[in-house]
GUKE-87322 format. One record per residue (C-alpha): x, y, z; residue in three letters. Coordinates in steps of 0.25 Angstrom, whole numbers, plus 5000, padded with zeros to 4 digits. Layout:
N
<site><xx>X</xx><yy>Y</yy><zz>Z</zz><rokol>ALA</rokol></site>
...
***
This chain:
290
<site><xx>4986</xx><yy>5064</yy><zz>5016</zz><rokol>UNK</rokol></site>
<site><xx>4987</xx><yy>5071</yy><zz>5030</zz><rokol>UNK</rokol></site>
<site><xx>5000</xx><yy>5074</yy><zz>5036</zz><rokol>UNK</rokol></site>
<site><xx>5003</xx><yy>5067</yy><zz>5047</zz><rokol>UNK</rokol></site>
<site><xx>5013</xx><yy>5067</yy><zz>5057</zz><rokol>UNK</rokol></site>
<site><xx>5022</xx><yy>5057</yy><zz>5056</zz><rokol>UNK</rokol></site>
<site><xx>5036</xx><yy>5061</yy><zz>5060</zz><rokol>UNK</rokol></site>
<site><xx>5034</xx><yy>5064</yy><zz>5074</zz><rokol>UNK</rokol></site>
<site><xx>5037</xx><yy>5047</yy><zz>5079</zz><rokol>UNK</rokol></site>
<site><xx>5051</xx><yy>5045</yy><zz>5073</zz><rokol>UNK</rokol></site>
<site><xx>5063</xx><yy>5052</yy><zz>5071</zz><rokol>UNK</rokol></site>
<site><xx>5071</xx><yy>5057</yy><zz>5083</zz><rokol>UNK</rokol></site>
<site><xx>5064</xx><yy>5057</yy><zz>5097</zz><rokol>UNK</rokol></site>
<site><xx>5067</xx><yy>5062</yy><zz>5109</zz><rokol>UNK</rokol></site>
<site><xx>5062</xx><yy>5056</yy><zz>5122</zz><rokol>UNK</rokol></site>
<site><xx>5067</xx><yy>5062</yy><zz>5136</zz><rokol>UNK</rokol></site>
<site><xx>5073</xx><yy>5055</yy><zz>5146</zz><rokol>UNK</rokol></site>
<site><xx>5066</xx><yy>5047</yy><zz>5155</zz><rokol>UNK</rokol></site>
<site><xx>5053</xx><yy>5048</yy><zz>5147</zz><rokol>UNK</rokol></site>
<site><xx>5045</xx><yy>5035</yy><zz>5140</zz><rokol>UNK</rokol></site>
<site><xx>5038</xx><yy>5042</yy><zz>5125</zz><rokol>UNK</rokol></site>
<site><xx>5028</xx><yy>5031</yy><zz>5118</zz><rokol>UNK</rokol></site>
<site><xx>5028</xx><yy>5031</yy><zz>5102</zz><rokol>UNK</rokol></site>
<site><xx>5016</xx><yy>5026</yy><zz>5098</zz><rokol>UNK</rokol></site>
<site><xx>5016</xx><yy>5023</yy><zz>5082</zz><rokol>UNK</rokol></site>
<site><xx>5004</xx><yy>5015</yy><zz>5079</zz><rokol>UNK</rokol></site>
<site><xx>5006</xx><yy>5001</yy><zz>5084</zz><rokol>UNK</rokol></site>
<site><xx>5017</xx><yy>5004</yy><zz>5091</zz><rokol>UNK</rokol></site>
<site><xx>5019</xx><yy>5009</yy><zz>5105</zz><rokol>UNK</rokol></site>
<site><xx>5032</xx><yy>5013</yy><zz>5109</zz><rokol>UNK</rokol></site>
<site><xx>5038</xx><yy>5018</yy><zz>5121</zz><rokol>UNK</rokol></site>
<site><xx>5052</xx><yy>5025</yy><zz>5123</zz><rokol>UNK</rokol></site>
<site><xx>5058</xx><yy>5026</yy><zz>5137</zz><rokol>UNK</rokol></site>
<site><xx>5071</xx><yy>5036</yy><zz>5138</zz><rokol>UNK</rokol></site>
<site><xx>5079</xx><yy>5032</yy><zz>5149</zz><rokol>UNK</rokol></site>
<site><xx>5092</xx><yy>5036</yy><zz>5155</zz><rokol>UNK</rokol></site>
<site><xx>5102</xx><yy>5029</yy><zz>5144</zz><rokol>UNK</rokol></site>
<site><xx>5092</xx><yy>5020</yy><zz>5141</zz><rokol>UNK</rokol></site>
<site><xx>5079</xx><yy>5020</yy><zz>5132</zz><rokol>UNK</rokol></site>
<site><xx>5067</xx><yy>5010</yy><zz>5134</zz><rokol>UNK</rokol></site>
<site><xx>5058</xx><yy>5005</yy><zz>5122</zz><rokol>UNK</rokol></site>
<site><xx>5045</xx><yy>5000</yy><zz>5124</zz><rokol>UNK</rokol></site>
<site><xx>5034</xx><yy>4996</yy><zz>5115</zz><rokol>UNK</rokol></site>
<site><xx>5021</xx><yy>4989</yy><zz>5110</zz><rokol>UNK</rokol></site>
<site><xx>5013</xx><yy>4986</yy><zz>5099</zz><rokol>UNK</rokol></site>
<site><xx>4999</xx><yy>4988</yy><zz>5095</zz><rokol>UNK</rokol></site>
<site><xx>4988</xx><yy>4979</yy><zz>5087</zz><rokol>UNK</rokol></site>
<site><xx>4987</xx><yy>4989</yy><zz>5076</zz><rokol>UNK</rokol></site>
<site><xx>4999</xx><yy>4994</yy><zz>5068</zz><rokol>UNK</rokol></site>
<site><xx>4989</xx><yy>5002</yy><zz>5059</zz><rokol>UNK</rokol></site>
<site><xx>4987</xx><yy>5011</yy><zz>5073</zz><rokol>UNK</rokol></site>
<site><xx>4987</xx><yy>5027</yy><zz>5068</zz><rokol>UNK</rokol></site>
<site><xx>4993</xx><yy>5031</yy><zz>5081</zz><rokol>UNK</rokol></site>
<site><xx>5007</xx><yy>5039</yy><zz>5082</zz><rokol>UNK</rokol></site>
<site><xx>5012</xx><yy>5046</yy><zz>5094</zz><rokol>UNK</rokol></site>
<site><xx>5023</xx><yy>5048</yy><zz>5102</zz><rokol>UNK</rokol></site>
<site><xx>5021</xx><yy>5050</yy><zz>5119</zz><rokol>UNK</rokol></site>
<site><xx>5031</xx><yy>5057</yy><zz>5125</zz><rokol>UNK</rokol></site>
<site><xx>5033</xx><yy>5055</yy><zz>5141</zz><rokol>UNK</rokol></site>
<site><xx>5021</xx><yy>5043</yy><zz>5142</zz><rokol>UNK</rokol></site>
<site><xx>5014</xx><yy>5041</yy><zz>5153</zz><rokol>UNK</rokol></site>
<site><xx>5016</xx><yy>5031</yy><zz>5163</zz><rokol>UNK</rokol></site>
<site><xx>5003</xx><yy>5024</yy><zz>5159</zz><rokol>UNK</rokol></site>
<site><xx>5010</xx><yy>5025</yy><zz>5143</zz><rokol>UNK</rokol></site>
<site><xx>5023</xx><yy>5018</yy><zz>5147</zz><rokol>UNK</rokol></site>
<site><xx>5024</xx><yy>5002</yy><zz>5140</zz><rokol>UNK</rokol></site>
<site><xx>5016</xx><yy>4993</yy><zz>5143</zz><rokol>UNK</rokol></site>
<site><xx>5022</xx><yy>4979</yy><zz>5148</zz><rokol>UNK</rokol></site>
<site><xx>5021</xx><yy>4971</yy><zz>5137</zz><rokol>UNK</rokol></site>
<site><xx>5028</xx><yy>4982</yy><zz>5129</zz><rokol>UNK</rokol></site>
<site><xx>5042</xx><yy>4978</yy><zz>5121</zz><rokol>UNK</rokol></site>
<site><xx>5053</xx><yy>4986</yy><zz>5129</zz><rokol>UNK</rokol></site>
<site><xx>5068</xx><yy>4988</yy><zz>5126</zz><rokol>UNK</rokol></site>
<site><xx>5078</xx><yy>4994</yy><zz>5133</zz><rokol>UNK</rokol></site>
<site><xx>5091</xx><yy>5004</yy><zz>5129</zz><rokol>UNK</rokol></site>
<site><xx>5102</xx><yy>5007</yy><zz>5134</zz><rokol>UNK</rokol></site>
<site><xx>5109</xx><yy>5018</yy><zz>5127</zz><rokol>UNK</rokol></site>
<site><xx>5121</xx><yy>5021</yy><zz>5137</zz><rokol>UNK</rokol></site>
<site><xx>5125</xx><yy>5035</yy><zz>5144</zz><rokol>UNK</rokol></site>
<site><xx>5119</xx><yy>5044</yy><zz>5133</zz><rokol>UNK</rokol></site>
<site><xx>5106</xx><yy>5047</yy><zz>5137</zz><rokol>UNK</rokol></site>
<site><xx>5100</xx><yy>5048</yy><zz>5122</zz><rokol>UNK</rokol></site>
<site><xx>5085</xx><yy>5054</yy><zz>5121</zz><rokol>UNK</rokol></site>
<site><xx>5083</xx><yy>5055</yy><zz>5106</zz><rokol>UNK</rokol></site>
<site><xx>5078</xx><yy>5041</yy><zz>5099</zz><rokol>UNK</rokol></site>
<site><xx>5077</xx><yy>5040</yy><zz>5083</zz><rokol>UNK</rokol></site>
<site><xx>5064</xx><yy>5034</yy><zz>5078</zz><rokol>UNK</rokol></site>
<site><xx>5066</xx><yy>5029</yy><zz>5065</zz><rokol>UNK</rokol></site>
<site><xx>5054</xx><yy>5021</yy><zz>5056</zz><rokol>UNK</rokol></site>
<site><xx>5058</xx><yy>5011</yy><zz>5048</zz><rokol>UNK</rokol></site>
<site><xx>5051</xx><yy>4999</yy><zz>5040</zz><rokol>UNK</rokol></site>
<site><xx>5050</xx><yy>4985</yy><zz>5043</zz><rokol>UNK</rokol></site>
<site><xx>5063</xx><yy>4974</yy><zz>5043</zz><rokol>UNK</rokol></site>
<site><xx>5054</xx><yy>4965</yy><zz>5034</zz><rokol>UNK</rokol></site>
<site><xx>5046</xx><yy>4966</yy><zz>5022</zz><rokol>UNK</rokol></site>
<site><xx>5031</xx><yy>4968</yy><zz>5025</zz><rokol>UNK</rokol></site>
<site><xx>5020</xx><yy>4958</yy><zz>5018</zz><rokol>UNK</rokol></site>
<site><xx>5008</xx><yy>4967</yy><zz>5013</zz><rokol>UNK</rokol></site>
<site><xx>4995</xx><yy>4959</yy><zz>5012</zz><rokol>UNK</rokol></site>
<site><xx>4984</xx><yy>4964</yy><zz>5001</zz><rokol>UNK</rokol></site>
<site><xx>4971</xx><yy>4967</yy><zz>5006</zz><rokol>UNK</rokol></site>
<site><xx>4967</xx><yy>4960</yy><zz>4992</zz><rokol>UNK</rokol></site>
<site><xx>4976</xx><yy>4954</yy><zz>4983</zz><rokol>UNK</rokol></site>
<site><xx>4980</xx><yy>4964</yy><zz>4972</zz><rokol>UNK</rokol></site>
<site><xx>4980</xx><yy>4961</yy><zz>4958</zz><rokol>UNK</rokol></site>
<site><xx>4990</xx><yy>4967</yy><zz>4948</zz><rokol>UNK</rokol></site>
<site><xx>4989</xx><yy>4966</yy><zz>4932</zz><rokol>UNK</rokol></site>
<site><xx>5001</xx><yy>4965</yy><zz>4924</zz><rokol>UNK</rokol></site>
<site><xx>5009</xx><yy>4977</yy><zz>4922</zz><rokol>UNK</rokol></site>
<site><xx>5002</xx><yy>4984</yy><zz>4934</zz><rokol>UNK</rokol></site>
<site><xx>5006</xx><yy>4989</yy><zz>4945</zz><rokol>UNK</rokol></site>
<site><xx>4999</xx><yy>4990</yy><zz>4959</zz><rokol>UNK</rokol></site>
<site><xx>5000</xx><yy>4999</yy><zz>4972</zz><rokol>UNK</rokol></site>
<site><xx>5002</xx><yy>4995</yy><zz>4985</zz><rokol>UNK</rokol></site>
<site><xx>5003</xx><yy>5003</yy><zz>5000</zz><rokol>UNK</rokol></site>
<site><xx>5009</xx><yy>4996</yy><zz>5012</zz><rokol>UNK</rokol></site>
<site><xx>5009</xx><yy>5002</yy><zz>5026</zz><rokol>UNK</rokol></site>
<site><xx>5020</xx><yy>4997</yy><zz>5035</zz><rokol>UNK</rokol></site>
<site><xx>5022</xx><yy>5000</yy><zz>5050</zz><rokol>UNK</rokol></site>
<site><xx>5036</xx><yy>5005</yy><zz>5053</zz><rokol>UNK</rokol></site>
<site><xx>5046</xx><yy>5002</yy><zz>5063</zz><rokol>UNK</rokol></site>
<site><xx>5052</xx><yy>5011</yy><zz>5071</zz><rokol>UNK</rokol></site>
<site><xx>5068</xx><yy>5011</yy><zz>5073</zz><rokol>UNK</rokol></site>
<site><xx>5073</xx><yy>5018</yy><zz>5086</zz><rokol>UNK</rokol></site>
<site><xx>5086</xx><yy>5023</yy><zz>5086</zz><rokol>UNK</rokol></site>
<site><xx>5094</xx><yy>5032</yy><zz>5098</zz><rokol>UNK</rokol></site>
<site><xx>5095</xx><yy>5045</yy><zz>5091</zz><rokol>UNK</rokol></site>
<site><xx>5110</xx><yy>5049</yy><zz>5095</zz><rokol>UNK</rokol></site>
<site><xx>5116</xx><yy>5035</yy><zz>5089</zz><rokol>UNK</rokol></site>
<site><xx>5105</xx><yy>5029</yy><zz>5079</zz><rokol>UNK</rokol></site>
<site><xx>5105</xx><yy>5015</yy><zz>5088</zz><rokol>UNK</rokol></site>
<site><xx>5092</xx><yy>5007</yy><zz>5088</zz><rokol>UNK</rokol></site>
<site><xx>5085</xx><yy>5005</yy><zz>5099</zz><rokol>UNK</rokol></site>
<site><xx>5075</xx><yy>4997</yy><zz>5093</zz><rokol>UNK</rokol></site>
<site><xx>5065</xx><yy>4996</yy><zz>5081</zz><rokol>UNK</rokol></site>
<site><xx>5052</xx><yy>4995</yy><zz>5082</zz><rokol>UNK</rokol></site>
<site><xx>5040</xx><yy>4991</yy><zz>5072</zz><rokol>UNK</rokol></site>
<site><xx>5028</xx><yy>5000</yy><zz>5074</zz><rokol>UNK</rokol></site>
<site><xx>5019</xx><yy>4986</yy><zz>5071</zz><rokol>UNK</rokol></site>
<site><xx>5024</xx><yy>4971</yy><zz>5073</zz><rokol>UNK</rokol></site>
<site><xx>5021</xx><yy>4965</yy><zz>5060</zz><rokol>UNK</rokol></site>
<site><xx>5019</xx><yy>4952</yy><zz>5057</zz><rokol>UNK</rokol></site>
<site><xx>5030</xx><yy>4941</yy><zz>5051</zz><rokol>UNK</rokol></site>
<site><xx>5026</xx><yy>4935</yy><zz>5039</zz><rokol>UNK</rokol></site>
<site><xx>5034</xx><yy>4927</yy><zz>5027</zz><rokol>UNK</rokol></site>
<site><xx>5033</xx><yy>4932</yy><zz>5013</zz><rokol>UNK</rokol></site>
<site><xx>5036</xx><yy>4922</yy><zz>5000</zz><rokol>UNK</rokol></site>
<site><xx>5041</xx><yy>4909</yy><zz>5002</zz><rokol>UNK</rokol></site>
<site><xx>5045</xx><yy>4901</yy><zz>5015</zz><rokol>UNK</rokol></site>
<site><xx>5054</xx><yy>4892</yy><zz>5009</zz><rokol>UNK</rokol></site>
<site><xx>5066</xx><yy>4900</yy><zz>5011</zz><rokol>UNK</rokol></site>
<site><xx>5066</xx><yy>4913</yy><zz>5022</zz><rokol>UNK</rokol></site>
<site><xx>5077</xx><yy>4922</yy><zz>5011</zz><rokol>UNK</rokol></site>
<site><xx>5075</xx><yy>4935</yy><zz>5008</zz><rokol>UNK</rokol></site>
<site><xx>5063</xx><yy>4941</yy><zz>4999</zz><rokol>UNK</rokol></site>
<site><xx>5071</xx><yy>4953</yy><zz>4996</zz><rokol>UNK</rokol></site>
<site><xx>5081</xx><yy>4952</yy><zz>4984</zz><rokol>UNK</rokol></site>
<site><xx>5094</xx><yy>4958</yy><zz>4981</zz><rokol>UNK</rokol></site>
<site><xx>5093</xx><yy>4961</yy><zz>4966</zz><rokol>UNK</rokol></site>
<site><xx>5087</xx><yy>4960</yy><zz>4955</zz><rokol>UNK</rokol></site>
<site><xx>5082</xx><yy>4947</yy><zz>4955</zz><rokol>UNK</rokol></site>
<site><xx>5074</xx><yy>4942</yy><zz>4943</zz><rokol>UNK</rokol></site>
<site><xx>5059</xx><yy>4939</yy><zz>4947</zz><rokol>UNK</rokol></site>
<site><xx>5060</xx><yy>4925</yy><zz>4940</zz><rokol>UNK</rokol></site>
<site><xx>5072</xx><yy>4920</yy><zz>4950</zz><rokol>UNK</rokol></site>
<site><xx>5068</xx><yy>4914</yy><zz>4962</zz><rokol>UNK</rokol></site>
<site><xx>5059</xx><yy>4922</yy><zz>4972</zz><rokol>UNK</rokol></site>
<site><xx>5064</xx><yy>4926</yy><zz>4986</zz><rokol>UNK</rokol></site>
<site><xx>5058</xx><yy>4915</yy><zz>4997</zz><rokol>UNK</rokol></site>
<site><xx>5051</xx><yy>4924</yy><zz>5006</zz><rokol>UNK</rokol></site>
<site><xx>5054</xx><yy>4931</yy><zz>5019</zz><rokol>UNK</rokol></site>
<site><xx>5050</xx><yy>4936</yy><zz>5033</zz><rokol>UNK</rokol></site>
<site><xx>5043</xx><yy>4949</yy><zz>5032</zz><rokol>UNK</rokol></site>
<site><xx>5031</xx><yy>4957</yy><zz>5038</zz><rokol>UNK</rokol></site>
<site><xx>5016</xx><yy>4955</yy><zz>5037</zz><rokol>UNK</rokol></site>
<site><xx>5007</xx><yy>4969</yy><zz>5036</zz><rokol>UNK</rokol></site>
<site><xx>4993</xx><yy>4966</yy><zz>5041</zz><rokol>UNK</rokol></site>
<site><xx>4988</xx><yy>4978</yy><zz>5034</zz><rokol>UNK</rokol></site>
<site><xx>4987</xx><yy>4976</yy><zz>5018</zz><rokol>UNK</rokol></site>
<site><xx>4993</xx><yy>4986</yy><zz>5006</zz><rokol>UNK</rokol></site>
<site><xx>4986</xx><yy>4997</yy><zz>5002</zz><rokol>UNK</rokol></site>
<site><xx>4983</xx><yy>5000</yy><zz>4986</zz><rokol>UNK</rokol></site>
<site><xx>4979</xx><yy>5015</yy><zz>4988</zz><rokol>UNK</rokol></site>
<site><xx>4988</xx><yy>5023</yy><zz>4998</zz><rokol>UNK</rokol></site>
<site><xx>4977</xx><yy>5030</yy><zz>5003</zz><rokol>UNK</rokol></site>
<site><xx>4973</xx><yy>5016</yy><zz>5011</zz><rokol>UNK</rokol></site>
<site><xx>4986</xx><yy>5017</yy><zz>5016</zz><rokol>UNK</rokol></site>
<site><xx>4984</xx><yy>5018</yy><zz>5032</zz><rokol>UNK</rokol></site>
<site><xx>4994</xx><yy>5032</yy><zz>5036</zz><rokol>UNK</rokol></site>
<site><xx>5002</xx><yy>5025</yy><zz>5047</zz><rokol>UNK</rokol></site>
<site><xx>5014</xx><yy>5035</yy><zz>5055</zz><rokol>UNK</rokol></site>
<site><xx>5023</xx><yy>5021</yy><zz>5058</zz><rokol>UNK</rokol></site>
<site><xx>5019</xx><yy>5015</yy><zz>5045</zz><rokol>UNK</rokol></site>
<site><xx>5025</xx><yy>5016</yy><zz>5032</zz><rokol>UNK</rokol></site>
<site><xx>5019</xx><yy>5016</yy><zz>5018</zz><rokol>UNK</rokol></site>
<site><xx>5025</xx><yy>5007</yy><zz>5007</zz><rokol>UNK</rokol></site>
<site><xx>5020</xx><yy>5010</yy><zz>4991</zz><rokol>UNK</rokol></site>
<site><xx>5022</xx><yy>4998</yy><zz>4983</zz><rokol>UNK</rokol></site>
<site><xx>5018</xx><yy>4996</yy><zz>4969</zz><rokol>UNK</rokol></site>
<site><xx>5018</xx><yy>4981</yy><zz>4962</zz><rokol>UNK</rokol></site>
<site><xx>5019</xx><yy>4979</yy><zz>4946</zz><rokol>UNK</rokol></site>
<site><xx>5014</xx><yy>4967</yy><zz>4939</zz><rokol>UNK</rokol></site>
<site><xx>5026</xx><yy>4965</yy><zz>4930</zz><rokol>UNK</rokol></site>
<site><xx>5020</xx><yy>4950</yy><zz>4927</zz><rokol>UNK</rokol></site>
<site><xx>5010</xx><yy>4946</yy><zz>4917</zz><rokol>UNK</rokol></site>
<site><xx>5000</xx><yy>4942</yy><zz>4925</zz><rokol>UNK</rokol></site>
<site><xx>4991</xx><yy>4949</yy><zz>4936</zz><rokol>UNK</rokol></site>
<site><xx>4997</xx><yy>4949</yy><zz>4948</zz><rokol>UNK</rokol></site>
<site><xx>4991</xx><yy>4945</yy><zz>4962</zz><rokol>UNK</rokol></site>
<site><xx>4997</xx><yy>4952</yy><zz>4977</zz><rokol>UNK</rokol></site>
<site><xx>4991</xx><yy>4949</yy><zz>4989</zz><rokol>UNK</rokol></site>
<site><xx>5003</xx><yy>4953</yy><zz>4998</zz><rokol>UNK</rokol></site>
<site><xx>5016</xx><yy>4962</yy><zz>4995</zz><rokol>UNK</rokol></site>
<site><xx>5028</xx><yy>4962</yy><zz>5001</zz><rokol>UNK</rokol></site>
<site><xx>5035</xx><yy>4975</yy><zz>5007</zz><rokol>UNK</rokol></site>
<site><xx>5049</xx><yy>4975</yy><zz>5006</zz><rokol>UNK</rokol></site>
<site><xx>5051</xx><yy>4986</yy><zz>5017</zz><rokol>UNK</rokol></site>
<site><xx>5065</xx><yy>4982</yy><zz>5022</zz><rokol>UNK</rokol></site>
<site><xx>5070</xx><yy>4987</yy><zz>5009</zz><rokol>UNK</rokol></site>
<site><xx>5062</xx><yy>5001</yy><zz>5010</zz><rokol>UNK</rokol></site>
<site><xx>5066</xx><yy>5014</yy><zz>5013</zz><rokol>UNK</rokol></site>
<site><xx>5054</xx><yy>5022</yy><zz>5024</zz><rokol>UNK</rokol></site>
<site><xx>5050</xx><yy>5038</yy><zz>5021</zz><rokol>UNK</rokol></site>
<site><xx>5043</xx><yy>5047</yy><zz>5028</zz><rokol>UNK</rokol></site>
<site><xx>5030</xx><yy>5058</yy><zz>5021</zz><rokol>UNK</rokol></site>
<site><xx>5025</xx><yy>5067</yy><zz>5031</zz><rokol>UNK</rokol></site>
<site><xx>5012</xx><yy>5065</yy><zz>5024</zz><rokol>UNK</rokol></site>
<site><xx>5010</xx><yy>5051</yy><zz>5025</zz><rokol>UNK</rokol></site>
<site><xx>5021</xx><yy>5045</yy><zz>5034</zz><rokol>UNK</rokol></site>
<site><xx>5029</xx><yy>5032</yy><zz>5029</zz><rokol>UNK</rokol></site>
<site><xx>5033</xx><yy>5027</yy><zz>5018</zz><rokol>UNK</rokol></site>
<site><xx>5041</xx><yy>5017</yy><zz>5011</zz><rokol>UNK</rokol></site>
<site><xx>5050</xx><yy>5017</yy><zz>4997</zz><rokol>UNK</rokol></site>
<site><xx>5039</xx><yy>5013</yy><zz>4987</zz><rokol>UNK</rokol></site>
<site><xx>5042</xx><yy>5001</yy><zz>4979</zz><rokol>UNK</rokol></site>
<site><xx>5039</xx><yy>4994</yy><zz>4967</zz><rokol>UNK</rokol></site>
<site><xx>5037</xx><yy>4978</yy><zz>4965</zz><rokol>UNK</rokol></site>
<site><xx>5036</xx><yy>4972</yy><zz>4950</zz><rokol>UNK</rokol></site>
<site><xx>5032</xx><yy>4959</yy><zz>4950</zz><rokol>UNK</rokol></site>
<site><xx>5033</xx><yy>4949</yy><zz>4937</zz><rokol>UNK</rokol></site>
<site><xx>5032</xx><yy>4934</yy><zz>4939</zz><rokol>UNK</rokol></site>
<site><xx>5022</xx><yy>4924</yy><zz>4947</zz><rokol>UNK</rokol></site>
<site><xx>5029</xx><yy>4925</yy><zz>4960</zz><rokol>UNK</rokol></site>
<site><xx>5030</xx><yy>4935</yy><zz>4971</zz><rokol>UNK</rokol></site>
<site><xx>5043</xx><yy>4944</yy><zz>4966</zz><rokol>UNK</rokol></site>
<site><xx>5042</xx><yy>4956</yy><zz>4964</zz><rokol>UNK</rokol></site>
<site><xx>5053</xx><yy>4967</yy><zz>4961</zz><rokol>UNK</rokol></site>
<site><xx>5054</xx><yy>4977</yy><zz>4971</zz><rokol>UNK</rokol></site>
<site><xx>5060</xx><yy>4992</yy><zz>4969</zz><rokol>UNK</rokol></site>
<site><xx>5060</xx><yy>5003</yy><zz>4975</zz><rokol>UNK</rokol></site>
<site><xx>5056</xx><yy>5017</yy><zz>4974</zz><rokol>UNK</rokol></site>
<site><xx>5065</xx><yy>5023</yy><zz>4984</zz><rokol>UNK</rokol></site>
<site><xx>5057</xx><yy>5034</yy><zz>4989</zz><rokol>UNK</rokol></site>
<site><xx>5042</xx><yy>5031</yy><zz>4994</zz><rokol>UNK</rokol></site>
<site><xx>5029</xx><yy>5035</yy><zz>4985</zz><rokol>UNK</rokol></site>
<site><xx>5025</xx><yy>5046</yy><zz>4980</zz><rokol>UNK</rokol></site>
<site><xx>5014</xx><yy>5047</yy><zz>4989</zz><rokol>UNK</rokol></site>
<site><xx>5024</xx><yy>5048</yy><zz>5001</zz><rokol>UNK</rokol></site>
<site><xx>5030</xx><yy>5063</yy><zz>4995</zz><rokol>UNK</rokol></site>
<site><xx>5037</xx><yy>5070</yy><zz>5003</zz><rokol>UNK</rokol></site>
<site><xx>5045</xx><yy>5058</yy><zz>5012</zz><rokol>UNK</rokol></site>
<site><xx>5058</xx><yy>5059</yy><zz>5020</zz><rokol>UNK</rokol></site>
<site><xx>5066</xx><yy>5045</yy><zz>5019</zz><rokol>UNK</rokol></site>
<site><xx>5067</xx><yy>5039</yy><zz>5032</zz><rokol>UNK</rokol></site>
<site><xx>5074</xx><yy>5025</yy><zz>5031</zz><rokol>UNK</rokol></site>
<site><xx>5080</xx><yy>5016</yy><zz>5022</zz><rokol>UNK</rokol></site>
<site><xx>5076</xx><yy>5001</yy><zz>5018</zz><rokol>UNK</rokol></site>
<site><xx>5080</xx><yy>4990</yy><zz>5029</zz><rokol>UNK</rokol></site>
<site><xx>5086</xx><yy>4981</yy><zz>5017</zz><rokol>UNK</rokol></site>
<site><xx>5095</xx><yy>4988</yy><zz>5005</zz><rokol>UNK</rokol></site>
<site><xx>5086</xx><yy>4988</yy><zz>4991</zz><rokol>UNK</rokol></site>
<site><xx>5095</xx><yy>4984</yy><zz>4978</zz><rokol>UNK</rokol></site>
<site><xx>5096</xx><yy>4994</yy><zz>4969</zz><rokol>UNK</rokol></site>
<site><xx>5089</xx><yy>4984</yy><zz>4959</zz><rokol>UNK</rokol></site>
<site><xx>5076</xx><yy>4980</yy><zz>4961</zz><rokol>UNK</rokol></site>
<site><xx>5074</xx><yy>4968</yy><zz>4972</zz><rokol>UNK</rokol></site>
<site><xx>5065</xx><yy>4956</yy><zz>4971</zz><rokol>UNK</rokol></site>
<site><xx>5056</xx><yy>4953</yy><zz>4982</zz><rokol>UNK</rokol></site>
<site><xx>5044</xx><yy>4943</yy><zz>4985</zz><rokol>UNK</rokol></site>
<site><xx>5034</xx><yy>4955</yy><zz>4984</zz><rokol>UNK</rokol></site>
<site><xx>5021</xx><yy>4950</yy><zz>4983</zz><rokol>UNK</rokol></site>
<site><xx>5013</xx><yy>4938</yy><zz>4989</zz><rokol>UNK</rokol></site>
<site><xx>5002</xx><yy>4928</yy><zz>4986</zz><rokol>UNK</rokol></site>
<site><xx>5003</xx><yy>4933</yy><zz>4971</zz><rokol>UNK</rokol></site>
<site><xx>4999</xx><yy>4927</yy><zz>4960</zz><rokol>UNK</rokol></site>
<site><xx>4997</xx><yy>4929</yy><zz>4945</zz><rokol>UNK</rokol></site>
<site><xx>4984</xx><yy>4927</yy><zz>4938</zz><rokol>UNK</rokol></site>
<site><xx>4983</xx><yy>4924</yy><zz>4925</zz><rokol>UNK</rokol></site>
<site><xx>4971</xx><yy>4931</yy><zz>4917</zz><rokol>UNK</rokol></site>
<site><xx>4964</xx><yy>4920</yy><zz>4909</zz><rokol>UNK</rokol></site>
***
């Protein structure tokens, strides 16, 4: 793959005083006023979060500044005129719902790759204290509820719970309009996305059916590969009865095809040591070879 530059939006940045810089980072347009003890945050959203464009403006133009309708937030940061901000990406707060452009069928004892892009948010920190001004996602997803509605208690186990007890009702999470990816080489190269590799094994005894997978990203860790940008821990997720369970476990470390990486962040949520059980899959079914 070509090397791309993908460092040059996060990290530390520097922005003089009485200066407005725009970050632009796909969908995301976002301005950063310096001010004296004070820091103004402006920002807006386009239509399409797969947008290729990264860059960074220093010193816009008047013509460049936000436009009205663009979120703004104020800081006020006391008698220390600070001028170094942190940029640091992270993953989403909730799990993201992945649909299948086809449904994917798995025999018993197979096992199945998947590729997940995910857009990033981006965490702004002062750099002399570590406080957050603010978090940012990079695309406004959509809300959707994944598993039953019956109760709103969390999908995610804490233990090794046995498939055969009862499932986790379902919760709130994240919908991706753009669907999972069997080759990594459909993957669309994103610089405010993150890849996620997954593979799913039919532990069961029938073939089994997955038109949507859910991505437990809370509970991941992020890496950075100068090659190819983002990634997440890869994970595995065995499923064995007729329901939508599956046992999730970690691989601590992205894929292979991410070499060499840097860690970046830790998981949102603490993973058990154990393997976890999660609602993983949806609209699955088992079909039965007659």
């Amino acid at each position: 793959m070509t090397t791309l530059n993908f460092h040059s939006w996060w990290g530390r940045q520097t922005i003089e005083p009485q200066r407005t810089d725009l970050w632009q980072m796909g969908p995301l347009n976002l301005w950063v006023q310096h001010l004296a003890h004070r820091w103004t945050l402006s920002w807006t959203h386009s239509g399409d979060w797969l947008e290729p464009r990264v860059r960074i403006v220093p010193g816009v133009a008047a013509g460049e500044l936000p436009p009205p309708n663009a979120t703004q937030v104020n800081f006020v940061l006391g008698s220390s005129p600070r001028s170094d901000l942190l940029f640091v990406p992270s993953l989403a707060d909730r799990p993201l719902i992945n649909r299948l452009a086809s449904p994917l069928h798995i025999l018993p004892g197979e096992t199945a790759s998947l590729y997940v892009l995910s857009p990033l948010r981006l965490r702004i920190e002062v750099a002399e204290n570590s406080k957050v001004l603010q978090e940012i996602p990079t695309h406004r997803l959509s809300d959707t509820w994944f598993g039953p509605i019956s109760s709103p208690s969390s999908a995610l186990a804490t233990g090794p719970t046995p498939l055969s007890q009862k499932a986790p009702t379902g919760e709130l999470c994240y919908a991706s309009s753009l669907p999972a990816f069997l080759e990594l080489r459909e993957v669309p190269i994103r610089l405010h996305c993150a890849i996620s590799a997954i593979s799913i094994r039919n532990a069961g005894k029938e073939t089994l059916r997955v038109e949507r997978i859910n991505v437990p990203l809370p509970r991941l860790s992020l890496f950075y590969s100068p090659r190819t940008g983002f990634w997440t821990d890869a994970f595995s997720l065995v499923c064995e009865g007729s329901d939508e369970l599956a046992s999730l476990k970690l691989e601590r470390q992205p894929p292979a095809e991410a070499s060499p990486s840097q860690f970046v962040a830790g998981p949102r949520q603490a993973q058990p040591d154990s393997m976890a059980v999660i609602r993983a899959v949806g609209s699955l079914f088992r079909e039965r070879h007659l």
